[in-house]
C-alpha positions as CSV (number, residue, x, y, z in Angstrom):
1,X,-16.7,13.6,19.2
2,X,-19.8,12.2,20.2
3,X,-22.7,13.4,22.1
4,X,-24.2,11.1,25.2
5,X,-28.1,11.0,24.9
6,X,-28.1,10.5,29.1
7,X,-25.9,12.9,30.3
8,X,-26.0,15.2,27.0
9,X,-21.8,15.5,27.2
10,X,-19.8,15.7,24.3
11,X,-17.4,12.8,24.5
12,X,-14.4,11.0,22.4
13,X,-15.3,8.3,20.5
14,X,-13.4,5.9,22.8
15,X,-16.0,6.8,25.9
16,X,-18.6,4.7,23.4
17,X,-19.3,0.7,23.1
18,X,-19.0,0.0,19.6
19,X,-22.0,-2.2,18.4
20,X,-20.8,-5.8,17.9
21,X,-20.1,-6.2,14.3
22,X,-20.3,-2.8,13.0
23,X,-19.1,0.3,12.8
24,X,-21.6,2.4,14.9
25,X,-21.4,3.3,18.5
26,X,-23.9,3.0,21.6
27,X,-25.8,6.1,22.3
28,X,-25.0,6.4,25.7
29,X,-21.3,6.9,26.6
30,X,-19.7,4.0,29.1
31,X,-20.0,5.9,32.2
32,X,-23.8,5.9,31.6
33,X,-24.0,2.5,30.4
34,X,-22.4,1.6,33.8
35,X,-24.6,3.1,35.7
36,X,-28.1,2.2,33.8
37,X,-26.6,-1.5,33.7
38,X,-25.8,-1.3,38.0
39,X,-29.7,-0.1,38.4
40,X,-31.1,-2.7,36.1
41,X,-29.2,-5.6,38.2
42,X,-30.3,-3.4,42.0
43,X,-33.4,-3.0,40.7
44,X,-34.1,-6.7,39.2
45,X,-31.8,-9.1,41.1
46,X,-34.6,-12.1,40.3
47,X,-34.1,-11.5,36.6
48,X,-30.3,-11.1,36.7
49,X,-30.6,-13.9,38.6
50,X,-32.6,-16.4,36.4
51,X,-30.4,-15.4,33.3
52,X,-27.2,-15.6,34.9
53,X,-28.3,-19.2,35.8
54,X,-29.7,-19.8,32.4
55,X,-26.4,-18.3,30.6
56,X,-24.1,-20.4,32.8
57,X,-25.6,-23.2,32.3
58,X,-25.4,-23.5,29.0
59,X,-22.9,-25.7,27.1
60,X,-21.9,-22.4,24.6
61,X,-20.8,-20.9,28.0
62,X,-19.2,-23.7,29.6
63,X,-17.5,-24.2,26.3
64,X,-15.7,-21.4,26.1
65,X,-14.5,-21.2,29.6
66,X,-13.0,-24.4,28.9
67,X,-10.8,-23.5,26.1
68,X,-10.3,-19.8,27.9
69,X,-9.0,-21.5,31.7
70,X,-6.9,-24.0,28.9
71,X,-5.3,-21.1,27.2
72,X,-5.1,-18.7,29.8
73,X,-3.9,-21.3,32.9
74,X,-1.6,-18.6,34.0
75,X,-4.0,-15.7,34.1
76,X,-6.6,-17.7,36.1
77,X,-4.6,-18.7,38.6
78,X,-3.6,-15.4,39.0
79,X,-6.7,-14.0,39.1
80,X,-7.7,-16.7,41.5
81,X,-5.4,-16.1,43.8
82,X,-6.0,-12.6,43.7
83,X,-8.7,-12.8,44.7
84,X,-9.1,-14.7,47.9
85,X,-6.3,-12.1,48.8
86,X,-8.6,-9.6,48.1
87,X,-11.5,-11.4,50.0
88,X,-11.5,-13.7,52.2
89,X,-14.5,-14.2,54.1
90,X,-15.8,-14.1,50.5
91,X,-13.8,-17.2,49.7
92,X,-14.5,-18.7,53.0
93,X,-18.5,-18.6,52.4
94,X,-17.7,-19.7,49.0
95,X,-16.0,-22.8,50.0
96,X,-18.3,-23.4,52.6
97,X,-21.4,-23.4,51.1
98,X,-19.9,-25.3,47.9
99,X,-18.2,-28.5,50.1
100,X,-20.8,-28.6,53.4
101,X,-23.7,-26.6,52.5
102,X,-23.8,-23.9,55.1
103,X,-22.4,-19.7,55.1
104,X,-19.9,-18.6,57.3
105,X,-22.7,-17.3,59.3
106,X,-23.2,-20.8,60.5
107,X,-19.7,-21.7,60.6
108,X,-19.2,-19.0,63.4
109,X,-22.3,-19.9,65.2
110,X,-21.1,-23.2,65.4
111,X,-17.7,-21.9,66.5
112,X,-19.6,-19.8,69.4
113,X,-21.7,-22.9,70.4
114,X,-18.5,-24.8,71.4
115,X,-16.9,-21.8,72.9
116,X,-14.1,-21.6,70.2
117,X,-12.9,-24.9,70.8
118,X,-12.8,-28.2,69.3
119,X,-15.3,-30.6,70.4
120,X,-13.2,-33.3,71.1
121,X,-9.5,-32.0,72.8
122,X,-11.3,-28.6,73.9
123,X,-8.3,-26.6,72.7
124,X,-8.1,-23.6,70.0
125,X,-6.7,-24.5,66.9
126,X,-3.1,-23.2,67.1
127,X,-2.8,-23.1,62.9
128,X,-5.7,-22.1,61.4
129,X,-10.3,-22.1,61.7
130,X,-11.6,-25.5,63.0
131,X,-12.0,-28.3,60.4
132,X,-15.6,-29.0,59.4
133,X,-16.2,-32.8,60.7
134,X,-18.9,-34.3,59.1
135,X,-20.0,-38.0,58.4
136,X,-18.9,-39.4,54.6
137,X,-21.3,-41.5,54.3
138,X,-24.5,-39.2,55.0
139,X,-22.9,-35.4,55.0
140,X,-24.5,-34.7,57.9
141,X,-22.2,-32.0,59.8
142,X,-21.2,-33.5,63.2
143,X,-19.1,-30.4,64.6
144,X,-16.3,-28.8,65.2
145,X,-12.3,-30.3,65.3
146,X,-8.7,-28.8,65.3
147,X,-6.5,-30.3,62.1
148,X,-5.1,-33.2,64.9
149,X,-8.6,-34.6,65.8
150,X,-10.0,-34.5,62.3
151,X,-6.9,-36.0,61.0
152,X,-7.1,-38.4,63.7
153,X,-11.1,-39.4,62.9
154,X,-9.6,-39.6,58.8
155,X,-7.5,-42.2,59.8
156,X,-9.1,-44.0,61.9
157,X,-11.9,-44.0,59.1
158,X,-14.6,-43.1,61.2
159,X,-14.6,-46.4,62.4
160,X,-15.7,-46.5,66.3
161,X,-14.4,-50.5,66.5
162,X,-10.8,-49.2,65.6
163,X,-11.0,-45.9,67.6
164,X,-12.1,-48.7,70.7
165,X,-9.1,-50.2,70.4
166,X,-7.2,-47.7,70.1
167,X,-8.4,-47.1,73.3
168,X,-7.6,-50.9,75.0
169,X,-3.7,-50.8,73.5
170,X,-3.2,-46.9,75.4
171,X,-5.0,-48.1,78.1
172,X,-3.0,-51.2,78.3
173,X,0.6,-49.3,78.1
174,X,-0.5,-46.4,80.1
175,X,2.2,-46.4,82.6
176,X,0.4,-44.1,85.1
């Protein structure tokens, strides 16, 4: 039995951290530890911050995460899948700040501007949230589409010439 030096309980040795590498314990039991560590990171979020950044970063940390996702394929897409399960619009911001550079915030004010819609058929998406369109060449986010029009736009490469003749052969079978 051990006594905690923050909440002054007497605990089993198992509510400790053992020291790396040795055989003695932290003073404060885990509970406390848990708590101390959550105020440190509320109260210094620019510090957490800058080593977090610093720590993954560095090539001991990439390192290992490489051999770990290697060994442990299984596990981490587990985990991964998890989750996004378990959140979200989490998952969503994630994704969208990671491929176009904006948060879901802007994603739905987008979505408001064009009144739900996609900006070229004008109808909801039936499936799923509107595609991002956006210009390969620059990134520049151009709006809005349901899967058909941004599939559409993908194949026709973005290339205006081919989309106006796309146009001239419809026009030219239209039967109307």
């Amino acid at each position: 039995m051990r006594r905690c030096t923050k909440c002054k309980i007497e605990k089993d040795e198992n509510c400790f951290y053992r020291i790396k590498n040795t055989n003695y314990f932290q003073s404060d039991c885990k509970e406390c530890r848990k708590k101390s560590v959550l105020e440190y990171r509320k109260n210094n979020p620019n510090k957490v911050k800058e080593y977090t950044s610093k720590y993954n970063k560095s090539p001991k940390y990439r390192e290992y995460h490489k051999k770990w996702d290697k060994i442990n394929k299984d596990k981490r897409t587990e985990y991964r899948r998890r989750w996004v399960n378990k959140y979200p619009e989490k998952e969503l911001n994630s994704r969208l700040l990671y491929q176009f550079g904006i948060t879901i915030e802007k994603y739905k004010q987008m979505l408001k501007i064009q009144n739900n819609v996609c900006a070229i058929c004008g109808q909801k998406s039936k499936l799923k949230r509107l595609c991002i369109d956006h210009c390969h060449k620059t990134n520049i986010i151009r709006g809005l589409l349901c899967d058909s029009c941004n599939k559409g736009l993908g194949d026709f490469k973005d290339n205006i010439k081919y989309i106006k003749s796309a146009i001239k052969y419809l026009q030219k079978y239209d039967n109307r």
